[in-house]
C-alpha positions in Angstrom: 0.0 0.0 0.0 0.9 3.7 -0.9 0.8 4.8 3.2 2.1 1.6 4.4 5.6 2.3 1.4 5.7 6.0 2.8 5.9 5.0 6.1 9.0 2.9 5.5 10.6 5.5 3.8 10.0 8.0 6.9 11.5 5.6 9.3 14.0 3.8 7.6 15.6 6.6 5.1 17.7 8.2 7.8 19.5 5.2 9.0 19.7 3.8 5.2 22.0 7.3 4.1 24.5 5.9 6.7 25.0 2.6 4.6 26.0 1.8 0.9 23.5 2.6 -1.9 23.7 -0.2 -4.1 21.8 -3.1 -3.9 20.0 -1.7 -0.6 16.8 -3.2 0.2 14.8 0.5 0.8 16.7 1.8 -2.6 15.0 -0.9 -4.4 12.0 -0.3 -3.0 11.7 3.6 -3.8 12.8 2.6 -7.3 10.6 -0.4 -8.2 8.1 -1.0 -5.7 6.9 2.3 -5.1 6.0 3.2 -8.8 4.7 -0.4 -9.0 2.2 0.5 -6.8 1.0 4.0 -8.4 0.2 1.9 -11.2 -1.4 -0.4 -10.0 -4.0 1.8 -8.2 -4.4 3.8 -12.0 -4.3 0.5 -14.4 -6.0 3.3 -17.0 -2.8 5.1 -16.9 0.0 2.8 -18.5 0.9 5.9 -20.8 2.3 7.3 -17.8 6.4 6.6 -17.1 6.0 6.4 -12.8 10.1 7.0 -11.7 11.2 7.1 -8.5 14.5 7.8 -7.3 16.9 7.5 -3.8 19.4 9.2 -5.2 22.7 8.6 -8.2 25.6 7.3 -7.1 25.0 8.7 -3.5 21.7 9.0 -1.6 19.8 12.0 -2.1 18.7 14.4 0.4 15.2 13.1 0.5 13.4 10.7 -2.2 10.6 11.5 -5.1 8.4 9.7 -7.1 6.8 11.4 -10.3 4.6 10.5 -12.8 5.9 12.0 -16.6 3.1 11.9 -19.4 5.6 11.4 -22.3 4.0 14.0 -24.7 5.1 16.7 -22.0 8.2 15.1 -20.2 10.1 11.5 -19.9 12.3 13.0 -17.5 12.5 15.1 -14.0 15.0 17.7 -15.7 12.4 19.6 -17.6 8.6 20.1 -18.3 5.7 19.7 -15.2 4.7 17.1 -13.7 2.6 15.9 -10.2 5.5 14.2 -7.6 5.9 13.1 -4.2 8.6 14.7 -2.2 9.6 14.5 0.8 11.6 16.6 3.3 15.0 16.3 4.2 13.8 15.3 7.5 11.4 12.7 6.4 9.0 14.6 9.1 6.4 15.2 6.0 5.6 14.7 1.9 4.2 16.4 -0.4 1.7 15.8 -3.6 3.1 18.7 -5.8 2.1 20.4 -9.3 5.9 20.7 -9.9 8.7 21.3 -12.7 11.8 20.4 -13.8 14.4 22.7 -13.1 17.6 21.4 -14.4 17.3 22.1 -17.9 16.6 25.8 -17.0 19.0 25.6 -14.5 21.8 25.0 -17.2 20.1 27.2 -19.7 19.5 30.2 -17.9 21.8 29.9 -14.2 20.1 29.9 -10.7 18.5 33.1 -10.7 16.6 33.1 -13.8 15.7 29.7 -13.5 13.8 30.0 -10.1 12.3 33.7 -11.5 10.6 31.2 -14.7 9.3 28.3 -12.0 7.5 30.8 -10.0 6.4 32.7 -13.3 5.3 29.0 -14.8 3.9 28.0 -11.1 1.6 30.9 -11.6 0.1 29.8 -15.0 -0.6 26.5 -13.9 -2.4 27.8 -11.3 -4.5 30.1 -13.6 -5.5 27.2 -15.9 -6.6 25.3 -13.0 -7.9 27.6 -11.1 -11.6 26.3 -10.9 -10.4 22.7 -10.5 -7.3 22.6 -7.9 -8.7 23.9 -5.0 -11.1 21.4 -4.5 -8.3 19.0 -2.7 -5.2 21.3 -3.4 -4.1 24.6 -1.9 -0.9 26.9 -3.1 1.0 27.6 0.3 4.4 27.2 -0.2 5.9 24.0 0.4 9.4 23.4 2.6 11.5 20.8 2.1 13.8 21.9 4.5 17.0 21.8 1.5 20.3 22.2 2.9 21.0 24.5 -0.2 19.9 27.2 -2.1 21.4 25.2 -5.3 20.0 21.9 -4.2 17.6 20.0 -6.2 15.4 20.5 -3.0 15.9 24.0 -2.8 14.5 24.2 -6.8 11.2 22.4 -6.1 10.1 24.9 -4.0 9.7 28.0 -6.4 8.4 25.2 -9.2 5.7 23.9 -6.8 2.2 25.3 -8.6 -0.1 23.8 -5.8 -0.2 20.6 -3.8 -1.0 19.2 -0.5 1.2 18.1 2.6 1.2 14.6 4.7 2.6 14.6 7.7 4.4 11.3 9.1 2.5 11.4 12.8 -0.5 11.8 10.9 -0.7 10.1 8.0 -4.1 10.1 6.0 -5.5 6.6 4.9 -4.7 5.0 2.0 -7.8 5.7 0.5 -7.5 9.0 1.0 -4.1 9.1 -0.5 -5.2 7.2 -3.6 -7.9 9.5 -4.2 -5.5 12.7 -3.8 -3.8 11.1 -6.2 -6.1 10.5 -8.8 -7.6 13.8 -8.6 -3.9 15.1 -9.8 -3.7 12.7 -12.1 -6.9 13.9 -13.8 -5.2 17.6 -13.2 -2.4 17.0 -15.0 -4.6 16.3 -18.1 -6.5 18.6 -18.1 -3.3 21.3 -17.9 -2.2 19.5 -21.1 -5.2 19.8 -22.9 -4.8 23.6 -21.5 -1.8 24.4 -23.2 0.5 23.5 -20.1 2.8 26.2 -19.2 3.2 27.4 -22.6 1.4 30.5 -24.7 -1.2 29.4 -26.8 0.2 30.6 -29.8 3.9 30.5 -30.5 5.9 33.0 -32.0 6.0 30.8 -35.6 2.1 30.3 -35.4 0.4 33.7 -37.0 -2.9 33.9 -35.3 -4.5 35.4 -39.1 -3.5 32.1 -40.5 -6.4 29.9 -41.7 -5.2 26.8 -39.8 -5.2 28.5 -36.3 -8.5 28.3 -34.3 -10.2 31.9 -32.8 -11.3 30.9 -29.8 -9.1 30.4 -26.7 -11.0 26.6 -26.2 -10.0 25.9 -30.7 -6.8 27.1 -29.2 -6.4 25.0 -26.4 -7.1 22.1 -28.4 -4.8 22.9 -31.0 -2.1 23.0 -29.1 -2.8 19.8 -27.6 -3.6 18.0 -31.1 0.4 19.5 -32.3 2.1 18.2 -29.0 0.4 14.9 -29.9 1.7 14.9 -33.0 5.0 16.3 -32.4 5.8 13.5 -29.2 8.8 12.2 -30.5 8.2 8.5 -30.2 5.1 8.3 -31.3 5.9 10.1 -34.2 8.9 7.8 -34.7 7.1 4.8 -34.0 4.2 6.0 -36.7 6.6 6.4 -39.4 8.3 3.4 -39.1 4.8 1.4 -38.9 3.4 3.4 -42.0 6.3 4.2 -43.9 7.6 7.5 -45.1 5.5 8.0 -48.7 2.5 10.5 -48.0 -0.9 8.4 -47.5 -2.8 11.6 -49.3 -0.7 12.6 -52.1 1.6 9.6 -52.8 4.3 12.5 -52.5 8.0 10.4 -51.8 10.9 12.7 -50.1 13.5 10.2 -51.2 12.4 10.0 -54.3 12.4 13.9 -54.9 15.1 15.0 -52.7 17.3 11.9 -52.4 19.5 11.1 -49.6 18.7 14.3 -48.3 14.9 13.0 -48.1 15.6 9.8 -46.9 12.9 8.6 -44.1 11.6 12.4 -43.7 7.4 12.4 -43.6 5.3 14.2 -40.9 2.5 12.2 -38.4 -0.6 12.9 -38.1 -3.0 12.3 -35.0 -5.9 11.0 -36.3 -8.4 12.3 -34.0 -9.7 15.7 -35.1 -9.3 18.7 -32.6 -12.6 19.2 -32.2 -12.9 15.8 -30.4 -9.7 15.3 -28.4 -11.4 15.0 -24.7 -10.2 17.4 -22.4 -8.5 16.1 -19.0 -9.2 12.3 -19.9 -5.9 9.9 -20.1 -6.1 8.8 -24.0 -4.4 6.0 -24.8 -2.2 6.7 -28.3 -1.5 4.1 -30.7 1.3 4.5 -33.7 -0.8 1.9 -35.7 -4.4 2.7 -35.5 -3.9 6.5 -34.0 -1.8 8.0 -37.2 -1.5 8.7 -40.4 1.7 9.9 -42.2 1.6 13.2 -44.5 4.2 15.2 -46.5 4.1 18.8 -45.3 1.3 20.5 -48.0 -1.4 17.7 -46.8 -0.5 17.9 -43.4 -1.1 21.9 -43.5 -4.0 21.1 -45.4 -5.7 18.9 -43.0 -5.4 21.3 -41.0 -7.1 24.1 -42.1 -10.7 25.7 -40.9 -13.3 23.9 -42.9 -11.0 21.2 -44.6 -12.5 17.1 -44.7 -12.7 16.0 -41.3 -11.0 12.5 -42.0 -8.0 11.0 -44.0 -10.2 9.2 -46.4 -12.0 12.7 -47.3 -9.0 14.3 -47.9 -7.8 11.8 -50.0 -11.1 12.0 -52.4 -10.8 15.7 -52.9 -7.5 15.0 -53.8 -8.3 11.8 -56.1 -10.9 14.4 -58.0 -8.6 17.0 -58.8 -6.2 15.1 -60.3 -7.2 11.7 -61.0 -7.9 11.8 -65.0 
């Protein structure tokens, strides 16, 4: 059980640090059993990469467990995603809305960094602001870091909003399953939002025909391109159906050479009007994509353009079929 895994790690964690890391029975656990058990609570979820970590060669201050939805993140260095961290006292843990801060970290340096997390922290809040408070709350959260440069010490400005369990009073496990469904379902819905990004990106002209008006056509927009541009899906799509244009017949290989070689485009298949907002949607390469050269791609697109493949592929077949 969730409580019963927290528990160990509260009481045994401070005597494990004194002892070697590898091969230790409570670093296996953190690492293994403890995301085994998130998933098994949320079979619905297998999308979801659960990681959970002791520490790298050393033992960490204190351990986490996340949960990455690959279209956003596959890793704790970047992106948002909903974790469990505890103190460096093991006194108390936390379900956090929370970021990656390394990758800004090595971009930008300390200070900047920790300015964007609380500046992101804040947009997440404002997309969900109708829908957290109902279990969450945004009070800072204090892990106790024994540095300003710690990884500790940068969870705190990236923490969005959350909720705090305290060792001596630990809630049931029930209740802590159902906290952590209800941020599953969050973290969803702040995809389907647009995340902590702006709607429309600085190479997306809102008077182009293919962009939506509305900030909901928006929303999903943004959604449907983060589906589509999720590296291994798209690589997985392409090397299912092939690299030749399914509208068009249009080859790069053919036209371009070596330069063309394996270059096509996925396309989710779902149209943006009917991608589900805050639901976990299971993606497959094979039944959930299509592969397009550019011009069809942008074509599909478009306001007003055939709602599926196969109508797409008749106007096409009209106009230049003899």
């Amino acid at each position: 059980m969730l409580r019963q895994s927290f528990h160990r790690i509260m009481h045994e964690y401070p005597q494990a640090i004194q002892e070697e890391l590898t091969d230790h029975p409570l670093a296996t656990h953190i690492r293994h059993k403890l995301p085994e058990i998130c998933r098994s609570y949320f079979p619905e979820t297998d999308n979801l990469i659960w990681h959970a970590s002791s520490g790298q060669g050393r033992w960490a201050d204190a351990p986490w467990l996340a949960a990455f939805n690959p279209l956003i993140t596959d890793t704790a260095r970047r992106g948002y995603y909903p974790v469990y961290l505890f103190s460096n006292s093991l006194d108390r843990v936390y379900l956090s809305m929370n970021q990656g801060m390394t990758a800004l970290k090595d971009e930008f340096g300390s200070g900047t960094a920790r300015d964007t997390l609380e500046h992101r922290a804040n947009i997440i809040q404002n997309r969900l602001s109708n829908e957290f408070p109902q279990l969450f709350d945004t009070r800072p959260i204090d892990l106790q870091a024994s540095g300003q440069s710690t990884r500790l010490a940068f969870y705190e400005p990236g923490h969005a909003f959350g909720k705090v369990y305290l060792r001596d009073s630990m809630p049931s496990n029930d209740e802590l399953v159902n906290d952590l469904g209800y941020m599953l379902n969050l973290y969803s819905l702040l995809h389907s939002r647009g995340g902590v990004t702006e709607l429309i990106s600085d190479t997306e002209q809102p008077d182009e025909p293919s962009i939506p008006d509305t900030m909901e056509e928006r929303r999903r927009f943004r959604y449907h391109k983060s589906i589509e541009r999720n590296s291994r899906l798209s690589k997985a799509a392409k090397e299912y159906h092939g690299y030749v244009c399914q509208i068009c017949g249009f080859d790069f290989e053919k036209e371009y050479g070596e330069l063309g070689k394996e270059y096509i485009e996925a396309h989710h298949l779902v149209p943006i009007s009917e991608l589900p907002q805050g639901q976990v949607t299971q993606l497959s390469p094979v039944d959930d994509f299509a592969v397009l050269c550019a011009n069809c791609h942008r074509m599909i697109h478009r306001k007003n353009a055939p709602g599926t493949l196969r109508e797409l592929h008749e106007v096409y077949r009209l106009l230049h079929d003899e």
